[in-house]
N, C-alpha and C positions, 0 to 999 in steps of 0.2 A: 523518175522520182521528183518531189515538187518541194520546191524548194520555199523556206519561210519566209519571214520579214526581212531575219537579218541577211539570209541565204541571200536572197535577191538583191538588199540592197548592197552586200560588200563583192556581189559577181559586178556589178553594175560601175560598182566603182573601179572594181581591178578592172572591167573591162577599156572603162578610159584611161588607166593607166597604161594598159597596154597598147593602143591607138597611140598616144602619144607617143611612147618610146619607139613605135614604129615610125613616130613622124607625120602624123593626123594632126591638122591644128584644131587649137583646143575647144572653141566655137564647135567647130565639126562634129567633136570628136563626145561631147556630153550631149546636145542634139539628138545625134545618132540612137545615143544609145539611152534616153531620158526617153524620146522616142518608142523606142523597141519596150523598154521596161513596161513602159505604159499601153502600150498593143499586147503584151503578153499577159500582163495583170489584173487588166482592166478589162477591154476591148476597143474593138478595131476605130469607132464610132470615137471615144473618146480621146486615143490620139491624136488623131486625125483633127477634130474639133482644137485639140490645147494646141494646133499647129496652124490653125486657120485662125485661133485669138490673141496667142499671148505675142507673139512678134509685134502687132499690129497697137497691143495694149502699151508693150515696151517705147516702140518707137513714137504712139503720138503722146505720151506723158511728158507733162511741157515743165517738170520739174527735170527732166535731163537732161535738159537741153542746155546745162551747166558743165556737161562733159565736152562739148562740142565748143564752147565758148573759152574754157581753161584754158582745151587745147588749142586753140588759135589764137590765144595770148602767149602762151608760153613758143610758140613758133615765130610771131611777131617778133616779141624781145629779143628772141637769137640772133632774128638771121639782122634786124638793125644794130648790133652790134655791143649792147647792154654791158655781156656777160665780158669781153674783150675790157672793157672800161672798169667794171668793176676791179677783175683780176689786176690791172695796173694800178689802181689804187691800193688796191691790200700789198700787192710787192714793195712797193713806195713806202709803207707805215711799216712793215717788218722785215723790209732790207736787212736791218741791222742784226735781227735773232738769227741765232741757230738754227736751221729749217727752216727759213724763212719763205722757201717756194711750196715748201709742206702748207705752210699754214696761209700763203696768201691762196691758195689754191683752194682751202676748208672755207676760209671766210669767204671767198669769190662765189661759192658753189651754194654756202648758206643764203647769202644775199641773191642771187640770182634764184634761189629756191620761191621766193615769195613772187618771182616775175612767171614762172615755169612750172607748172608741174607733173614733169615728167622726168625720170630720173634718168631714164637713157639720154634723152635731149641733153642733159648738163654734162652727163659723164661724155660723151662723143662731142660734143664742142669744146670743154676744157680739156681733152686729148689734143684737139688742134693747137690750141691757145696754150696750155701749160705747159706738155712736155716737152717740146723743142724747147722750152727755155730749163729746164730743170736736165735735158743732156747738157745742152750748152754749158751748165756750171758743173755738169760730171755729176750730175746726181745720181742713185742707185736709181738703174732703170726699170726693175723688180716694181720697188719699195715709188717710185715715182706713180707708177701707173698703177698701183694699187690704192695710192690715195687717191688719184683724180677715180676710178671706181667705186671708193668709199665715199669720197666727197659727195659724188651723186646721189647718192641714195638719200639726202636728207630733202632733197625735194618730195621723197614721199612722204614726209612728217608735214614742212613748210608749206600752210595754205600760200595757192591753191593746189592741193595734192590731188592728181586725177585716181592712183588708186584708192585714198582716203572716198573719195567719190564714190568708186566702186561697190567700195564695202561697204557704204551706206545706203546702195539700191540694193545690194543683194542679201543688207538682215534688215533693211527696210527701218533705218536708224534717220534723225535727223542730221541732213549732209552739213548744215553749218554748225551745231554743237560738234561734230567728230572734226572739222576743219580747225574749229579751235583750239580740240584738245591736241592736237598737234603741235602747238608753236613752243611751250614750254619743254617738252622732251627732243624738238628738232635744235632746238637753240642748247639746251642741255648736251646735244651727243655732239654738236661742234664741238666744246667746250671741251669736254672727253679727248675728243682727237688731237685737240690744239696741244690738249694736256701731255697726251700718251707721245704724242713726234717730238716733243723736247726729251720725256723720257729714251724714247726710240733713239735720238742723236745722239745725245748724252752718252750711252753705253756703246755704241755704233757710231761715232763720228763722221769714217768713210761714208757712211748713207747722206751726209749730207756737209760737204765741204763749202766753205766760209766763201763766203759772197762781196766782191770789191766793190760792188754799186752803193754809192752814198747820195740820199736826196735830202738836200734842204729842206726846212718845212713848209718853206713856201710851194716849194714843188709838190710838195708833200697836199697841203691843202689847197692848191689845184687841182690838184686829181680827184678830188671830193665833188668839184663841179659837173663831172663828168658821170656823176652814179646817183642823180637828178632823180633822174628815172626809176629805176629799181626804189626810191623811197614814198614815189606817187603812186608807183602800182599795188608796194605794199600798204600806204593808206588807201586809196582809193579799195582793196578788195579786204584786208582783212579787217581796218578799221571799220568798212562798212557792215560787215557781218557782225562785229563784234559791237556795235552798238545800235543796230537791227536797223540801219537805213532804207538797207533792202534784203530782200531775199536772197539768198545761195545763188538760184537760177541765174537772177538780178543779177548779182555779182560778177556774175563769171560773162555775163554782155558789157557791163562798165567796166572790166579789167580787158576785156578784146577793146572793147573802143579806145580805153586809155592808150593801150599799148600804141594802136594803130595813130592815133594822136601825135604822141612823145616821138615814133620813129619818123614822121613827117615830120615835126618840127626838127629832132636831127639832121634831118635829108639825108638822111639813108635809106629810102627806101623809096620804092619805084612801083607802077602802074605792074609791071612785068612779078615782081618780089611778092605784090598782096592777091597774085593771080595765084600764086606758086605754093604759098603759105595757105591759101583757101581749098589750094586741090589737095596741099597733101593734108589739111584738117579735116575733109571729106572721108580720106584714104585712112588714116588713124582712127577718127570714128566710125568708122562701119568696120571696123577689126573688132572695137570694146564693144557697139551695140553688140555685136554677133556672141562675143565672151557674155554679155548681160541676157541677153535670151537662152544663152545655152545653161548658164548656170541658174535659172529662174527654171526652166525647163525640170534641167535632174531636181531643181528641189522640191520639185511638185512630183517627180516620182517617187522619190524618197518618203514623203506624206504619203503618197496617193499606198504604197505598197505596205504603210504601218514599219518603216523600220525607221524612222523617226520615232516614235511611239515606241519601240522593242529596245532599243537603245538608252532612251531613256529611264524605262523599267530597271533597265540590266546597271543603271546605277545607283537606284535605291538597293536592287539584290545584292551586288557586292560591295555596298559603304562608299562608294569611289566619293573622297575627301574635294572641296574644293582644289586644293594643293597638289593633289594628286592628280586631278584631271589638268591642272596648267602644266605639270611636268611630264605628263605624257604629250601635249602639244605641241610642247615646245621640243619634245623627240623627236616628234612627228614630222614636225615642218623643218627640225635641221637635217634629217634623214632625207626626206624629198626633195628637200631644196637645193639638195648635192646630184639631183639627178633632172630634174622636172621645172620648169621656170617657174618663179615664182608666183606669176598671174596665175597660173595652171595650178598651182598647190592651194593656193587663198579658194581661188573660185569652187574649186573641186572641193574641197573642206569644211567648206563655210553652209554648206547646207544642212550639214550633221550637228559637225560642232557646234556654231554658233546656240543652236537649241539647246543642245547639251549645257552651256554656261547658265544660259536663263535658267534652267532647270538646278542648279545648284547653287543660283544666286550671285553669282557674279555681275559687278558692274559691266553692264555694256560699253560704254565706251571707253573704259578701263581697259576692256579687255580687246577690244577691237585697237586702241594702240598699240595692246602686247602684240599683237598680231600683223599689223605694221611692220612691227619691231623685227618681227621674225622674218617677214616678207625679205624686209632690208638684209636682212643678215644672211637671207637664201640667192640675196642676190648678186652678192660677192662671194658665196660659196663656191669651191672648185669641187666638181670641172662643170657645171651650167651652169654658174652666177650671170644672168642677161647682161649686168653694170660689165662683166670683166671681158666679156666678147663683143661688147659696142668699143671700149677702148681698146683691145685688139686692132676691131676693123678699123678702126678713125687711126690708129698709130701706124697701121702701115707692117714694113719690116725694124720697127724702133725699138717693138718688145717684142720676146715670144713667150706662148702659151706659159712654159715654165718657171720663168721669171714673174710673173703677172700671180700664177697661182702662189709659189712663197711669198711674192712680196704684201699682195694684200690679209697675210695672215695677221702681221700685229695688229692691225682692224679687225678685223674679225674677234680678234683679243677684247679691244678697246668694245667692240657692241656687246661685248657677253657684260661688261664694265656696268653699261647703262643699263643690261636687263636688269643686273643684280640690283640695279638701283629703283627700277618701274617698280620690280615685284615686293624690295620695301616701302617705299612709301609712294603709292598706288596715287596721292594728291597730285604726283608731277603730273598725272594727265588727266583727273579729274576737277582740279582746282579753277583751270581758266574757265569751259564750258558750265561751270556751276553757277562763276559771277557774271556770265553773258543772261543768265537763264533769270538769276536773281535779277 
């Protein structure tokens, strides 16, 4: 029996849902089967053919070459010691509050967001750096390791965001307006958190017992000298974007070069560190090219088979309301994203949906924040959230699984906070991108 538009396209999808939950990486595992769709649908000739171009197409466009560049700034920053600096500073200024390792931890992770963006990178380095100081005062070890996983996630908001990247080669958006719509809702959902962990102690105290450390201001503005850095990478990459110095690509070589600059002049960093930091940005980017061809791949089955086109019929035949299609989505990606990582859900999704919105009119880069938004939120979801298994691995035996999944739920709380806030007034992430444009 032969199966339709829609037939082939939702076999195609459950097929990579099923490869994955076997444990297929996700590159592989839409390839595969974008692939096969297209030798079955098509013919043998034209598979074969989208196999011999479109890699070749991906990899020499010299507008990506911005993925590769993020990455080897935000790796730079690390490993010279950046985010370590930051973090003492914000404990320094909020010694005194309630939560205070809560919250030097949010501002640590915000601020280091504009050096990095990758949100694993933040959550697994402020694991090393925070939680040993937040047992040390008896912090809730739950409620502890679930902020430094929450805290991460705002490097996918905070240019330069490499999945913000992503999603701007995979609906083929411009990557410096989506980079800027990022900074108002990233700086927003700190704000949320800083808000929500005073509420959270407040009712909860034991979650976070009073803290004896007292610094002077001078100590205090001290420590201000030390996070230099983090305020030239974030001019140097988003002021440059934001007042069109240069180009995205542009950007993301003067934000590696700054970096690599700044940790020289700290001396912290070695002939041996820029060997080490260049292999593993090699190693990370040939992971997302492979994620960017495989989901370029299924989207061109998805076209090639008309279930693009069927799908979109099928929402003029049953009325589906703008409203109605963002709340099926956001079903959609918190149901997934409890099971499926989040790269895996965006990529795999983004080939349907994103038409589907154009198709009903929805702002783009409106709506590719909302989707951000959800990434985020799937990625502190239990039991896949990627944030909550990189602080696992980097904690050691300090938390377990259990503890990690209650304690990042009043986050999880705190992001539904800021959805309810995107899906009223839509300007938080359309307003900056409009006056880069203006």
């Amino acid at each position: 029996m032969e199966l339709g538009a829609l037939g082939q396209g939702a076999a195609s999808i459950g097929a990579i849902l099923v490869l994955l939950f076997c444990g297929v990486p996700v590159g592989v595992a839409m390839i595969a089967v974008a692939g096969l769709t297209m030798y079955l649908s098509v013919n043998p000739n034209f598979a074969f053919a989208m196999f011999r171009t479109l890699p070749y197409a991906v990899t020499s466009n010299y507008t990506y070459v911005v993925v590769p560049m993020f990455v080897l700034m935000g790796i730079i920053a690390s490993r010279a010691g950046i985010i370590a600096d930051l973090y003492d500073a914000a404990h320094r200024f909020f010694s005194r509050m309630k939560g205070s390792l809560y919250i030097s931890t949010i501002m640590a992770s915000a601020g280091f967001g504009a050096a990095s963006g990758s949100t694993i990178v933040a959550a697994s380095v402020f694991t090393k750096i925070a939680l040993p100081e937040m047992r040390r005062y008896n912090y809730h070890p739950g409620v502890s390791a679930g902020c430094i996983a929450a805290a991460g996630t705002l490097a996918a908001l905070i240019p330069p965001s490499i999945i913000m990247v992503i999603l701007a080669v995979l609906t083929d958006q411009s990557i410096g307006a989506l980079l800027m719509a990022g900074v108002i809702p990233g700086i927003l959902t700190a704000l949320i958190y800083i808000l929500g962990v005073r509420v959270f102690v407040g009712i909860r105290p034991d979650w976070a017992p009073p803290i004896e450390d007292r610094f002077t201001w001078a100590e205090r503005w001290q420590s201000l000298r030390r996070v230099w850095a983090v305020v030239v990478l974030a001019v140097l990459v988003i002021g440059g974007i934001y007042k069109g110095f240069f180009a995205p690509s542009a950007a993301g070589a003067v934000g590696a070069a700054g970096a690599l600059a700044i940790a020289l002049v700290m001396r912290r960093f070695s002939l041996g560190a820029l060997w080490e930091s260049l292999l593993e940005t090699a190693r990370i980017t040939a992971v997302l090219f492979f994620i960017f061809i495989g989901g370029l791949m299924l989207s061109r089955a998805l076209v090639i088979t008309g279930f693009i086109r069927e799908v979109n019929d099928l929402i003029g035949v049953f009325g589906i309301t703008p409203a109605g299609f963002i709340a099926i989505v956001i079903l959609v990606y918190f149901i997934l994203g409890m099971f499926v990582d989040s790269v895996s859900v965006m990529v795999i999704t983004l080939p349907f949906i994103f038409p589907m919105s154009q198709t009903l009119g929805i702002d783009p880069i409106w709506f590719s924040v909302l989707l951000i938004k959800l990434v985020e939120i799937a990625a502190i979801t239990p039991p896949i959230g990627l944030n909550l298994y990189a602080v696992l691995t980097a904690a050691g035996s300090e938390v377990t699984a259990r503890q990690i999944f209650i304690g990042v739920l009043p986050f999880v709380l705190l992001e539904f906070v800021f959805l309810a806030l995107l899906l009223s007034v839509p300007e938080i992430a359309t307003w900056l991108p409009a006056q880069m444009r203006g």
